[in-house]
Structure formats: C-alpha cells, structure tokens
N, CA, C and O atoms as CSV, one atom per row, in Angstrom:
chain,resi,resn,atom,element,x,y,z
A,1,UNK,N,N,17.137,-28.939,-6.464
A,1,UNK,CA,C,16.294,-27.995,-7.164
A,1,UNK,C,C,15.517,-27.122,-6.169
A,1,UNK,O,O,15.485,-25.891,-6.189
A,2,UNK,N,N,15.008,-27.780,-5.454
A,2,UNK,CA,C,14.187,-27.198,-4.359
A,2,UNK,C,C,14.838,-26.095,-2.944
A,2,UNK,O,O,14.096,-25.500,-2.161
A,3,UNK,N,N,16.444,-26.050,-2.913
A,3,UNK,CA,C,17.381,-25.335,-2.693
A,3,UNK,C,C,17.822,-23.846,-3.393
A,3,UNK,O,O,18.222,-22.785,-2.914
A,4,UNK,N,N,17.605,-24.209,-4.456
A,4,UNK,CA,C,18.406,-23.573,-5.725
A,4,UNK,C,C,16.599,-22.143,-5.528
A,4,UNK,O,O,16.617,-20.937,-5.280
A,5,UNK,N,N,15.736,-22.809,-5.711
A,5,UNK,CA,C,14.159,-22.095,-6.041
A,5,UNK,C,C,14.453,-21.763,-4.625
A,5,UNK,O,O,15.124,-20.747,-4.809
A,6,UNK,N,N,14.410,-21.933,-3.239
A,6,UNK,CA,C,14.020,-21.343,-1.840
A,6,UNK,C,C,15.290,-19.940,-1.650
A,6,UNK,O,O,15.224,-18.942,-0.933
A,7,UNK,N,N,16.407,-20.399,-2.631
A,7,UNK,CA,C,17.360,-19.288,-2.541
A,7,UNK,C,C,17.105,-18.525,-3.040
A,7,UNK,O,O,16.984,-17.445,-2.463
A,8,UNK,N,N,16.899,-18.638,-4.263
A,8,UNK,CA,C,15.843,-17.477,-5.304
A,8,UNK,C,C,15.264,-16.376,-4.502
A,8,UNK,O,O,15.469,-15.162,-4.501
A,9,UNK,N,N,14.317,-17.310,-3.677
A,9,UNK,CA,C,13.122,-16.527,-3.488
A,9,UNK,C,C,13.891,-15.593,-2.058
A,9,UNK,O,O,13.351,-14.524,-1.774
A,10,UNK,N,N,14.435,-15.791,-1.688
A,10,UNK,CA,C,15.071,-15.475,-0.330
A,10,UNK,C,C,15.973,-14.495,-1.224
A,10,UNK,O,O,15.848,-13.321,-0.875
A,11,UNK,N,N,16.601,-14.643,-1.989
A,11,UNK,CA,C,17.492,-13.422,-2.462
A,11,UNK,C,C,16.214,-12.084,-3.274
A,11,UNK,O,O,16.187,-10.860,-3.147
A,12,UNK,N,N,15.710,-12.612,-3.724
A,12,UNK,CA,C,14.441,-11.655,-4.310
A,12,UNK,C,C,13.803,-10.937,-3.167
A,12,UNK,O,O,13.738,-9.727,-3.385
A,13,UNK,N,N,13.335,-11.289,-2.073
A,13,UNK,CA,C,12.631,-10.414,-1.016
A,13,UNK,C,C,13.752,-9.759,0.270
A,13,UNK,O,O,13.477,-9.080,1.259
A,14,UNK,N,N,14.988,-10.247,-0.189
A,14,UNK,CA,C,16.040,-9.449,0.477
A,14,UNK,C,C,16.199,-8.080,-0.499
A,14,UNK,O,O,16.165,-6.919,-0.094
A,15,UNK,N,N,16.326,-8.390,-1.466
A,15,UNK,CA,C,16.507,-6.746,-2.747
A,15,UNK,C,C,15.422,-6.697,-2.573
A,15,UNK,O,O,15.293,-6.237,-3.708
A,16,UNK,N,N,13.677,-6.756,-1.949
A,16,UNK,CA,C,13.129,-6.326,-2.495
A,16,UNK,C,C,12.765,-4.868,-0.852
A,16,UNK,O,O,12.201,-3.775,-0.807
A,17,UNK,N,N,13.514,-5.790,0.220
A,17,UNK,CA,C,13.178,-4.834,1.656
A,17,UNK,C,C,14.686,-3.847,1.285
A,17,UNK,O,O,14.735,-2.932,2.108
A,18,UNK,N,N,15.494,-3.807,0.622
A,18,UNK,CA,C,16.262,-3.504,0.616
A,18,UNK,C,C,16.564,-2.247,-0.186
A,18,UNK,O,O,17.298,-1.387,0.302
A,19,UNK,N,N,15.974,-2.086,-1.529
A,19,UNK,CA,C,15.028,-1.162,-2.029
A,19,UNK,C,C,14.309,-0.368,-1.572
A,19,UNK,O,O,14.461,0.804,-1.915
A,20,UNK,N,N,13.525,-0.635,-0.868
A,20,UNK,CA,C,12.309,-0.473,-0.245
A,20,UNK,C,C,12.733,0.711,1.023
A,20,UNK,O,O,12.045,1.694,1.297
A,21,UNK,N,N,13.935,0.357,1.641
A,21,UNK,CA,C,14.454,0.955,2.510
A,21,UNK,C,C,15.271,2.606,2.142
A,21,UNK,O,O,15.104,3.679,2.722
A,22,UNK,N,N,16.329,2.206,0.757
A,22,UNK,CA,C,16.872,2.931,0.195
A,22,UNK,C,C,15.871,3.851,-0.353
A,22,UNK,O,O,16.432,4.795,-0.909
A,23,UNK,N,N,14.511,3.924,-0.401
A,23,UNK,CA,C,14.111,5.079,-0.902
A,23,UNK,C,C,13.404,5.839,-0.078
A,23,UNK,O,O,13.163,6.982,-0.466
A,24,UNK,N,N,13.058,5.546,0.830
A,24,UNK,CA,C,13.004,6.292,1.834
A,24,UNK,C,C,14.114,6.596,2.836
A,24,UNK,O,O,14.483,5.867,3.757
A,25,UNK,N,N,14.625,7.910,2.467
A,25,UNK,CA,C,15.366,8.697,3.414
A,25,UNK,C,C,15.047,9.526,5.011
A,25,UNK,O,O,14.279,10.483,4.918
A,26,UNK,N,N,15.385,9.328,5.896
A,26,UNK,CA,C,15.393,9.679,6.929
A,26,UNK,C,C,15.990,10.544,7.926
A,26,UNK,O,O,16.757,9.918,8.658
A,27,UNK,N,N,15.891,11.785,8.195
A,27,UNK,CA,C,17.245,12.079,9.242
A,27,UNK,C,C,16.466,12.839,10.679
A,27,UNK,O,O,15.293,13.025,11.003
A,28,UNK,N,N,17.432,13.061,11.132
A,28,UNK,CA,C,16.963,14.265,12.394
A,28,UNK,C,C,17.237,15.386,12.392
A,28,UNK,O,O,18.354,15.825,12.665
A,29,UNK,N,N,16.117,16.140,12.038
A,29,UNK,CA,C,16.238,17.760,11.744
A,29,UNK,C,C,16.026,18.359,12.789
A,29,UNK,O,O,15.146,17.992,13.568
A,30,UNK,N,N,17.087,19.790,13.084
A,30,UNK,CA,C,16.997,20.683,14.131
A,30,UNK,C,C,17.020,22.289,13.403
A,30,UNK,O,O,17.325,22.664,12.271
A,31,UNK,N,N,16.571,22.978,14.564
A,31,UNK,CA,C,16.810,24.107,14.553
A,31,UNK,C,C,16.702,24.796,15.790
A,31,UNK,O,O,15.893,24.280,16.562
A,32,UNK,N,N,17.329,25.896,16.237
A,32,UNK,CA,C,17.740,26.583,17.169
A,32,UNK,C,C,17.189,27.731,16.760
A,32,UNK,O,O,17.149,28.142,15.601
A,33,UNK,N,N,16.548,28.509,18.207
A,33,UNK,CA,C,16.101,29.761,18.177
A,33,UNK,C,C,16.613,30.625,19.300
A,33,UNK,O,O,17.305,30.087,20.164
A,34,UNK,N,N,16.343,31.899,19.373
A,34,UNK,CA,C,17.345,32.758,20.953
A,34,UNK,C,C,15.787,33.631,20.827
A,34,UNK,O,O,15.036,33.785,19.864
A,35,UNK,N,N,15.688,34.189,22.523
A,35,UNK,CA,C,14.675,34.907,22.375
A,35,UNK,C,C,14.403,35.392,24.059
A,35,UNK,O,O,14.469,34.484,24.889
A,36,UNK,N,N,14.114,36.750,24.535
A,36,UNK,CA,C,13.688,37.232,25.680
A,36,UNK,C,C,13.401,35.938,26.333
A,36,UNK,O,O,14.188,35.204,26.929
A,37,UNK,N,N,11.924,35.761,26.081
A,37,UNK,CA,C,11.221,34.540,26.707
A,37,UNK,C,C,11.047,33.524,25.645
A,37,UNK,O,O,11.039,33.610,24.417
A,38,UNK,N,N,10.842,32.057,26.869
A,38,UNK,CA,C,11.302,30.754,25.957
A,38,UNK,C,C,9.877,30.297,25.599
A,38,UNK,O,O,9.630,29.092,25.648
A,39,UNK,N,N,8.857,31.233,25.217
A,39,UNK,CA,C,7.841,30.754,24.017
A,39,UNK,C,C,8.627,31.604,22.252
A,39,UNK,O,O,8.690,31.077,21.141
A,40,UNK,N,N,9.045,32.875,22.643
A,40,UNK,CA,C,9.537,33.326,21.605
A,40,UNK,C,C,10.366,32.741,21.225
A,40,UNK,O,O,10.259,32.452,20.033
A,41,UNK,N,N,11.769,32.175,22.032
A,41,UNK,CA,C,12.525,31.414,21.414
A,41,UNK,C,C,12.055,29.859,21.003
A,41,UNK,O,O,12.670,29.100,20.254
A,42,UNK,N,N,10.984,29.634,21.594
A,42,UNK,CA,C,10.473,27.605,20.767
A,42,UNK,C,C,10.107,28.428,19.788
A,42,UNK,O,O,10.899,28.433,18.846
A,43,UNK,N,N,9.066,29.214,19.668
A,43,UNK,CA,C,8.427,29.644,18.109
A,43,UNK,C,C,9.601,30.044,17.097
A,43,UNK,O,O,9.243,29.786,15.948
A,44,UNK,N,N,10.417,30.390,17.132
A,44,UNK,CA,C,11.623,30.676,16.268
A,44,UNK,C,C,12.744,29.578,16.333
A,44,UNK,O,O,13.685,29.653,15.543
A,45,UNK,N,N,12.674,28.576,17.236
A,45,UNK,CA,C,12.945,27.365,16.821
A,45,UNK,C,C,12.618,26.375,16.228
A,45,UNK,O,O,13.316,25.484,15.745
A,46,UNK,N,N,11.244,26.544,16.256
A,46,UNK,CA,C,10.454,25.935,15.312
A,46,UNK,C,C,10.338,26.220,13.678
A,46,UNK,O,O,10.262,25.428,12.738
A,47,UNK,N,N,10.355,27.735,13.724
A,47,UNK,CA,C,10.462,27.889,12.075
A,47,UNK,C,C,12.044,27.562,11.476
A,47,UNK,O,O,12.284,27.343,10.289
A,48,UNK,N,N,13.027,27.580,12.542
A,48,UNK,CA,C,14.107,27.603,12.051
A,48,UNK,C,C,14.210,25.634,11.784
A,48,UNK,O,O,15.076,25.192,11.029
A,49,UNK,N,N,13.429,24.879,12.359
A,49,UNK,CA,C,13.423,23.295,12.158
A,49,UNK,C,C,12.609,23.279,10.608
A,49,UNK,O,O,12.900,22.644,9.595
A,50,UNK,N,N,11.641,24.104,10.830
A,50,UNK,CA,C,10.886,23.913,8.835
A,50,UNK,C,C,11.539,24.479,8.139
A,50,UNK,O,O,11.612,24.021,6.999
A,51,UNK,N,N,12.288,25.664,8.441
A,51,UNK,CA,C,13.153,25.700,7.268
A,51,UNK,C,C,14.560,24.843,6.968
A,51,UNK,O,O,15.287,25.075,6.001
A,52,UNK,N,N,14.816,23.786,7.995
A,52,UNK,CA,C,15.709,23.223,7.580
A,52,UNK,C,C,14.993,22.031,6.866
A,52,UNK,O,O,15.555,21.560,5.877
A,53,UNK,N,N,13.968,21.576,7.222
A,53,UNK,CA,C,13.341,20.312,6.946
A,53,UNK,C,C,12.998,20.723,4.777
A,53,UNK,O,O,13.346,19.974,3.864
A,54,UNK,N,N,12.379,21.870,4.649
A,54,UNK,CA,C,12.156,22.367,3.500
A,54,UNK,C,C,13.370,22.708,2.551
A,54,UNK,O,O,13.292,22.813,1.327
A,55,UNK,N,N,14.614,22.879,3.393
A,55,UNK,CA,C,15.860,23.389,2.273
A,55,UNK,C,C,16.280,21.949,2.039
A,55,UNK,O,O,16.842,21.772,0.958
A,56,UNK,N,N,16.099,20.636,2.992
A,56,UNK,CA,C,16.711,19.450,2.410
A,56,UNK,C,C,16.075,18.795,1.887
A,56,UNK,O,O,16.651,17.841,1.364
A,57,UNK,N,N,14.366,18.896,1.683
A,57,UNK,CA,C,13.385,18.609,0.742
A,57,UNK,C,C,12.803,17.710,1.181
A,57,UNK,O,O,12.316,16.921,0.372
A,58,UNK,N,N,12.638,17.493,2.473
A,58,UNK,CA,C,11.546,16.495,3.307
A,58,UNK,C,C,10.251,17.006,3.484
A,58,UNK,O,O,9.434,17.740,2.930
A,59,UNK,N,N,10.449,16.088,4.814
A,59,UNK,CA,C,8.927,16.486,5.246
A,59,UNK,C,C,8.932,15.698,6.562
A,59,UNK,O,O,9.292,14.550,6.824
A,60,UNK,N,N,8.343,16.825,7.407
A,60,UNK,CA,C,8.439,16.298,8.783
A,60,UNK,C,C,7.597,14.872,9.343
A,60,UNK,O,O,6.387,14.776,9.142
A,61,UNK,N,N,8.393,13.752,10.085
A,61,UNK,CA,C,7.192,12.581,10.625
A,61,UNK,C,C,7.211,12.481,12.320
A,61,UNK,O,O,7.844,11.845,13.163
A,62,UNK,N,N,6.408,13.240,12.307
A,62,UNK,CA,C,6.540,13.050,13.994
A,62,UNK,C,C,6.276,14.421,14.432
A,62,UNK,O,O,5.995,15.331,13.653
A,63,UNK,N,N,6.388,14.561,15.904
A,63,UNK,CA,C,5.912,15.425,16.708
A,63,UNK,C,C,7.666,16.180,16.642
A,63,UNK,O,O,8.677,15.496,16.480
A,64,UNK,N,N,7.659,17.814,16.824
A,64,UNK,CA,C,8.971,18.267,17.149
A,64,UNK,C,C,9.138,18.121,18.519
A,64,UNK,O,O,7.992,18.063,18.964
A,65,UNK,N,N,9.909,18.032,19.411
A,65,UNK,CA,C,10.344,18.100,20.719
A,65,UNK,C,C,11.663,19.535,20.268
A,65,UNK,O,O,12.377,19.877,19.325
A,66,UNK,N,N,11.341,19.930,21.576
A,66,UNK,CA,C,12.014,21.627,21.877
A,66,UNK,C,C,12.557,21.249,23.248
A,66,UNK,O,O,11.914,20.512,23.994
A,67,UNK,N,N,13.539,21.668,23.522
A,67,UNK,CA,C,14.126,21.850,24.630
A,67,UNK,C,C,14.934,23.370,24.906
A,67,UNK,O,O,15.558,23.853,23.962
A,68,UNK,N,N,14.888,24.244,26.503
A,68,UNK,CA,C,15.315,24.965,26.299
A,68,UNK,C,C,15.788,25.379,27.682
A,68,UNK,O,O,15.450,24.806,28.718
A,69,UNK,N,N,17.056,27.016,27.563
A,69,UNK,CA,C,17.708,26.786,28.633
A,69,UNK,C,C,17.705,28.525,28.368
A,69,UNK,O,O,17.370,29.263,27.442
A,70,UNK,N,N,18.326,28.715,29.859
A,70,UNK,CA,C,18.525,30.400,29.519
A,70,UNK,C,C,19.886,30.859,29.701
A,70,UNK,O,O,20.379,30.631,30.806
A,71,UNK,N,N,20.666,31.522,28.752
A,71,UNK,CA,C,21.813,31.896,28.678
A,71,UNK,C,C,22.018,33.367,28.695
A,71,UNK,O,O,22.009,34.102,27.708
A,72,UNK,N,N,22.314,33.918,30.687
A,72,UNK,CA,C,23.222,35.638,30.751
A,72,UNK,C,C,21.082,35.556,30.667
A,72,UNK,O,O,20.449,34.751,31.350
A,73,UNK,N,N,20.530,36.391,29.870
A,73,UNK,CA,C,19.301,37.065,30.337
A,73,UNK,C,C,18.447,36.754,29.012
A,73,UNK,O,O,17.267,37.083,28.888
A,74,UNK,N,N,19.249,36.033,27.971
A,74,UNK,CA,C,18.458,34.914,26.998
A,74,UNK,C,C,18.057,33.717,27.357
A,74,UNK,O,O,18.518,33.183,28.366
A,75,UNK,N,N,16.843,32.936,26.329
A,75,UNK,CA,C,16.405,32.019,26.174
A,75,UNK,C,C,16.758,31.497,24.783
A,75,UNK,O,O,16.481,31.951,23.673
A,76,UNK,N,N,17.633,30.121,25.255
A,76,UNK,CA,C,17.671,29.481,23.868
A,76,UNK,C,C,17.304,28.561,23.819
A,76,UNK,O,O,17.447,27.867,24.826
A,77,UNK,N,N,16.589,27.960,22.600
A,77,UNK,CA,C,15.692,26.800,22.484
A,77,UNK,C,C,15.976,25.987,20.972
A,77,UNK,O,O,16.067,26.376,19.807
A,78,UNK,N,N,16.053,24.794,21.581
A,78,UNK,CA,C,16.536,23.925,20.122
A,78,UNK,C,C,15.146,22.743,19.714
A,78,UNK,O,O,14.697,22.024,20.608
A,79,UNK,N,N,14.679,22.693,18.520
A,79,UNK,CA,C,13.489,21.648,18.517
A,79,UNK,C,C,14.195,20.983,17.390
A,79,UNK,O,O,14.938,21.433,16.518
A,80,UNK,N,N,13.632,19.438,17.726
A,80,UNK,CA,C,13.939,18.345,16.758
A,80,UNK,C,C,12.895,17.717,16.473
A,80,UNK,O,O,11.861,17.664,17.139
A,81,UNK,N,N,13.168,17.126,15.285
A,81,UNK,CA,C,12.683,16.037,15.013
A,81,UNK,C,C,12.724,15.225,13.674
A,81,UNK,O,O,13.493,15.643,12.809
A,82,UNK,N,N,11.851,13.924,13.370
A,82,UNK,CA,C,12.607,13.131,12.431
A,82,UNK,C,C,11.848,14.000,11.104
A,82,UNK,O,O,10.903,14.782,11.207
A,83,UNK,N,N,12.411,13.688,10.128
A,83,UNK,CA,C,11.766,14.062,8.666
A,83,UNK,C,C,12.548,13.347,7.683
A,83,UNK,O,O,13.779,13.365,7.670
A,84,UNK,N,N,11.608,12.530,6.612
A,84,UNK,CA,C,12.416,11.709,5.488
A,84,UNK,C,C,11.567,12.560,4.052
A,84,UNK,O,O,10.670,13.402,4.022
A,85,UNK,N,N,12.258,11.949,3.108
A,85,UNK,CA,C,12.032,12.182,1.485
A,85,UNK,C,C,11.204,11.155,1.099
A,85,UNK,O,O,10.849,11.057,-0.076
C-alpha cells in the first residue's frame, strides 16, 4: 500500500513540473541591423530583436547581447537574446 501511495505521489509532482514547464515557452530571439557606424547598426539591431520578440508574442528575459563586425565600408550588428510567452 505504502508503494502504490509513494508512486502516486511521485507520478503527481512529475505532471505537475511537467506542466509547469510546457507553459512557459522559451526561445532565442535575434535581429540584425547594417549601418555606417556600429552604434547605428546595434540601435537598428535592436529594434529589429523587439520586433521579432513582439511578432512571436513574447517578451524579452534578459539583457540583449549585440555583436558586431564591419563588412567592405559597413557595420553589421546582430543582438540576441532569450524571450518566452
């Protein structure tokens, strides 16, 4: 009996983290920007990361990180970061 009740309870708080998980969605959102200089291109990488974060209906958790490089006599710059539902 005392098997049968400890399984119970062990199957109940497995569906219950398990649930729990499934509703919160998670991904890694980017966006890419091009620009003379690489403040113009983070700032337009940046709006181009909220508008991806807003068309898939999140919401950003965390700090964005930008990284950027210069391509011929552009600056291109890509920022990420996480955002769930």
């Amino acid at each position: 009996m005392r098997t049968v009740v400890c399984g119970a309870l062990a199957a109940i708080a497995i569906a219950g983290f398990t649930t729990a998980a499934e509703a919160k969605k998670c991904i890694k959102a980017s966006g890419e920007g091009t620009g003379v200089t690489h403040e113009l291109a983070t700032e337009l990488a940046k709006v181009a990361l909220n508008n991806s974060i807003t068309s898939w209906g999140g919401k950003a958790a965390g700090k964005a990180s930008t990284s950027c490089k210069y391509e011929l006599v552009l600056s291109v710059c890509k920022a990420q970061s996480r955002a769930c539902k």
